[in-house]
PAZASE-115465 format. One record per residue (C-alpha): x, y, z; residue in one letter. Coordinates in steps of 0.5 Angstrom, whole numbers, plus 500, padded with zeros to 3 digits. Layout:
<recs>
XYZa ...
</recs>
This chain:
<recs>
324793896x 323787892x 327783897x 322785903x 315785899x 318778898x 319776905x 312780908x 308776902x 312769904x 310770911x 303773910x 303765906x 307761913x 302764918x 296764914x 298756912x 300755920x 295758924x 289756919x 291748921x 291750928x 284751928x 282746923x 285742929x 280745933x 274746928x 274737926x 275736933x 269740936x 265737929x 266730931x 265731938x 257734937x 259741939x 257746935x 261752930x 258758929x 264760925x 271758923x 274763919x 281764916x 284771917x 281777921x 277782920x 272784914x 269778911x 271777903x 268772902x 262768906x 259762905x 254757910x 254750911x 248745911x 250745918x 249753920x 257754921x 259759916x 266759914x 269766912x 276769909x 277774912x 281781910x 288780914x 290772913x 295773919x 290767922x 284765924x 279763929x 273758932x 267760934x 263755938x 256754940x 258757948x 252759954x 258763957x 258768950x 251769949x 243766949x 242759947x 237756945x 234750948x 234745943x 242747942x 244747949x 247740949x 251742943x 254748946x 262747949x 262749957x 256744956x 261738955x 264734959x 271736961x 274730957x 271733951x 273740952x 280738954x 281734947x 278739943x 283745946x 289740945x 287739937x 290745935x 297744937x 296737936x 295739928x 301744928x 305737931x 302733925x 303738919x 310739922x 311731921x 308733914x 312738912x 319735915x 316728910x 315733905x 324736906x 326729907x 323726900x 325732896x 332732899x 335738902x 342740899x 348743904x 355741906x 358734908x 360736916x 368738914x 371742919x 376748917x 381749922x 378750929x 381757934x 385756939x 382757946x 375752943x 373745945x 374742939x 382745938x 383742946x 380736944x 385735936x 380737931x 384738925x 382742919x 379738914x 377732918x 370729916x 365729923x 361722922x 357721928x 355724934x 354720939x 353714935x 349718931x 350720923x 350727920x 350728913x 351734912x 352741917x 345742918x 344736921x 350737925x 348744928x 341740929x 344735934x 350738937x 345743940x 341738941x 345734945x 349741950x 342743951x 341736954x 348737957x 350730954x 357729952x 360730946x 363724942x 365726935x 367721930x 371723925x 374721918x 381724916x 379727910x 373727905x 377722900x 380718907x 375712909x 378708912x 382714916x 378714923x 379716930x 373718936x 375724940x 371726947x 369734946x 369737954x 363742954x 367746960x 366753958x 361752952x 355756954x 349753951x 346760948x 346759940x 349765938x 355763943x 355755942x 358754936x 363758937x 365756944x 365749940x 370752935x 367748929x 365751923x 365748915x 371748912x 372753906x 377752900x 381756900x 381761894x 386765892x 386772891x 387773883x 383778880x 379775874x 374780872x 374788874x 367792875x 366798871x 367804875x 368800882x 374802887x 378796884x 378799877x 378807879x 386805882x 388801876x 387794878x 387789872x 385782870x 390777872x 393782879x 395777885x 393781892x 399781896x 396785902x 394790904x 397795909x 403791911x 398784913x 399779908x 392777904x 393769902x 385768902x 379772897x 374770903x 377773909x 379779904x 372780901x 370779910x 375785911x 372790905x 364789908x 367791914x 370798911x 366802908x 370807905x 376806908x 382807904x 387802904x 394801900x 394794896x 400789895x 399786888x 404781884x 402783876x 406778872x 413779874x 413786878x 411788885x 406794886x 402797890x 397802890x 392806895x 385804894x 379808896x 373802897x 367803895x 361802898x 353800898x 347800903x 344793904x 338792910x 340798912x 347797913x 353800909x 358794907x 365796903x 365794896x 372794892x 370792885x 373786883x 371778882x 375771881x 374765878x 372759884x 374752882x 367748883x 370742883x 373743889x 366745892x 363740888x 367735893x 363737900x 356738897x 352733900x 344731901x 338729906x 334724902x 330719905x 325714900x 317715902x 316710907x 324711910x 322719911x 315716915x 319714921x 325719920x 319726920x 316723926x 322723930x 325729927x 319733930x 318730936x 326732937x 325739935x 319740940x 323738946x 328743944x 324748943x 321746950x 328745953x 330752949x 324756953x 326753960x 333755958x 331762957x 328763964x 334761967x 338766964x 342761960x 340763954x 339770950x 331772951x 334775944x 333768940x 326769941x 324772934x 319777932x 314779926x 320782922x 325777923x 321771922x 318774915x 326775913x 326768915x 320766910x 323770904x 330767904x 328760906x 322762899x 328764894x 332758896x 327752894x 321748896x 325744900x 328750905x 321753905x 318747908x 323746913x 321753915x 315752915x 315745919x 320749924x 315754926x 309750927x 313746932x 314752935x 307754935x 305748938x 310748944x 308755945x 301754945x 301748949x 306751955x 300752961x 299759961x 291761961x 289765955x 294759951x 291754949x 295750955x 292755960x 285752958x 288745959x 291746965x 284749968x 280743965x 285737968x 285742975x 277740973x 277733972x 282731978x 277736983x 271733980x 269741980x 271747975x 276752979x 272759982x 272765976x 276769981x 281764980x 280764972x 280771972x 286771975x 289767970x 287770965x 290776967x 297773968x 296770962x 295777958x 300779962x 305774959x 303775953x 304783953x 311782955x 312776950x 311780944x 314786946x 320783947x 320780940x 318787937x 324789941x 330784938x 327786931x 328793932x 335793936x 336788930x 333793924x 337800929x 344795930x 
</recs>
């Protein structure tokens, strides 16, 4: 209960922070180009709190913070005096007009620049980019990827840590570039290097399917399955498992690793198993009855028992994105205008079919993505927080009236024509753009419902 508070009060903090600079973009602009406001208001619905400007704009927190809203001086909505008519926005040039629609995604686009600074100057910790043993039939194992094998750069490009790979090798196979992997023999081998070509033949450009197809993964120490601690009252000790017991295996199939053991358990709720196990000099072996606990509405297997892990050995693959102020400047800007071109290219996959519409992420998804991201720090927080101003930036300018791209679209129609485009020709793309919008949402409703019954 805790972990979903959690997470809805962290998304009520995101939409509200994202969406509310959306539309001071609108609201500044409108403001230094002599159109009016009447209202800009932070959230929806009953007002908590009001207050009128020198100006007669009234700014309002309203009671449900997912978002906001402009409301300008426009004859189209009601009378308007005539001292205030060349104040009002369908009176302004079409140049004006198409600025201040554009200023909402272009705040997002800017406060993502700030966020992305923000991560970059803060440091963000992860993984340097070793390889653990890639499958078979994958990309990396045709191409002799080996296990344990450190990837520098991508296409000339450096990576410091797993995230920044997972970043560009999306990045690049949604381009439908090449894959050269330069790549280091080992952590504590320098001067060990080799470039290998990766054929993207058969890798499917989908995220759920991408890294597997490629077959890279980070490497994983090996940890080896000796029991350290038993819990009170859990399966390890209900069979009489002790301190110091080595797993051999389980049902005649050898355990040599406590990561892929503990993945098999999670996966067997209240299964029994018989257990393999070395205590001092003897063999044993004993019948198990796992347990099991309800987690995000889903049974996982529990078998009660815990191991020492070598922190050294993590130690060594640790690694962090860092960038002094100035450096971070240039770095945020690129790294923005990067992730806006994926984000755009992702959308146009989707409508061709080479991408899963289930990556479009609905309310409960992105709020369990604002409560993780909180419980991790600062730095992850804020990368969230730039990611989805991006994507509302990209969504809201694809040319869909109703969105403020529709809007644009219909002004630069207008500024080539000489003349605005008839109502009937607007009022049947507001219709289409409802329309979109409808089915938009519901599908995110659904992938978080199929997710939640899944």
């Amino acid at each position: 209960m805790n972990d979903v508070l959690s997470s809805a009060l962290w998304f009520v903090v995101a939409i509200g922070v994202l969406v509310a600079f959306h539309e001071f973009g609108h609201f500044w602009v409108a403001r230094r180009l002599g159109v009016k406001v009447l209202r800009f208001s932070v959230g929806f619905g009953r007002p908590l709190i009001t207050r009128r400007g020198a100006d007669g704009c009234e700014y309002v927190l309203a009671a449900i913070p997912l978002g906001g809203y402009v409301k300008m001086l426009d004859e189209r909505e009601g009378e308007v005096a005539a001292h205030e008519a060349p104040q009002a926005f369908n009176r302004q040039p079409p140049w004006k007009r198409f600025l201040i629609v554009a200023a909402g995604p272009v705040a997002n686009l800017l406060l993502a620049v700030a966020f992305f600074w923000l991560v970059l100057v803060l440091g963000q910790p992860g993984l340097k980019p070793v390889v653990q043993a890639p499958p078979a039939a994958s990309a990396a194992a045709r191409a002799g990827v080996q296990e344990g094998e450190v990837i520098l750069r991508v296409n000339g490009e450096a990576v410091a840590t797993w995230t920044q790979l997972r970043t560009l090798l999306l990045e690049k196979v949604v381009a439908q570039h090449s894959l050269q992997l330069e790549l280091q023999r080992a952590v504590d081998q320098p001067e060990q290097r080799r470039t290998l070509a990766l054929s993207l033949e058969g890798v499917r450009i989908d995220p759920e399917r991408l890294f597997d197809d490629l077959g890279l993964s980070p490497f994983q120490p090996l940890i080896e399955p000796v029991i350290s601690t038993v819990e009170p009252g859990g399966a390890a000790e209900q069979a009489g498992f002790q301190a110091g017991d080595r797993l051999l295996s389980r049902d005649g199939e050898a355990i040599s690793d406590w990561q892929a053991w503990a993945t098999w358990v999670r996966a067997h709720p209240g299964v029994v198993t018989e257990i393999a196990f070395q205590r001092g000099d003897q063999t044993l072996s004993k019948a198990v009855l796992l347990g099991q606990v309800e987690e995000d509405g889903k049974r996982l297997g529990r078998f009660g028992a815990r191991i020492n892990i070598d922190g050294a050995r993590w130690d060594a693959l640790r690694a962090e994105d860092r960038l002094p102020p100035l450096a971070a400047i240039p770095a945020a800007i690129d790294q923005t205008w990067r992730m806006s071109m994926l984000t755009l290219k992702m959308f146009g996959r989707m409508f061709t079919g080479e991408v899963s519409v289930k990556n479009v992420s609905g309310p409960l998804q992105i709020a369990e993505a604002a409560g993780f991201s909180a419980s991790i720090g600062p730095a992850a927080f804020f990368s969230f927080l730039a990611l989805v101003s991006v994507s509302l930036a990209v969504l809201n300018l694809l040319p869909v009236p109703v969105l403020d791209g529709g809007h644009l679209l219909f002004t630069a129609v207008e500024m080539v024509r000489g003349a605005p485009l008839s109502e009937r020709v607007q009022l049947l793309g507001q219709k289409f753009g409802l329309t979109f919008l409808a089915l938009l949402m519901g599908l995110a409703f659904y992938n978080d419902l199929s997710r939640l019954i899944g």
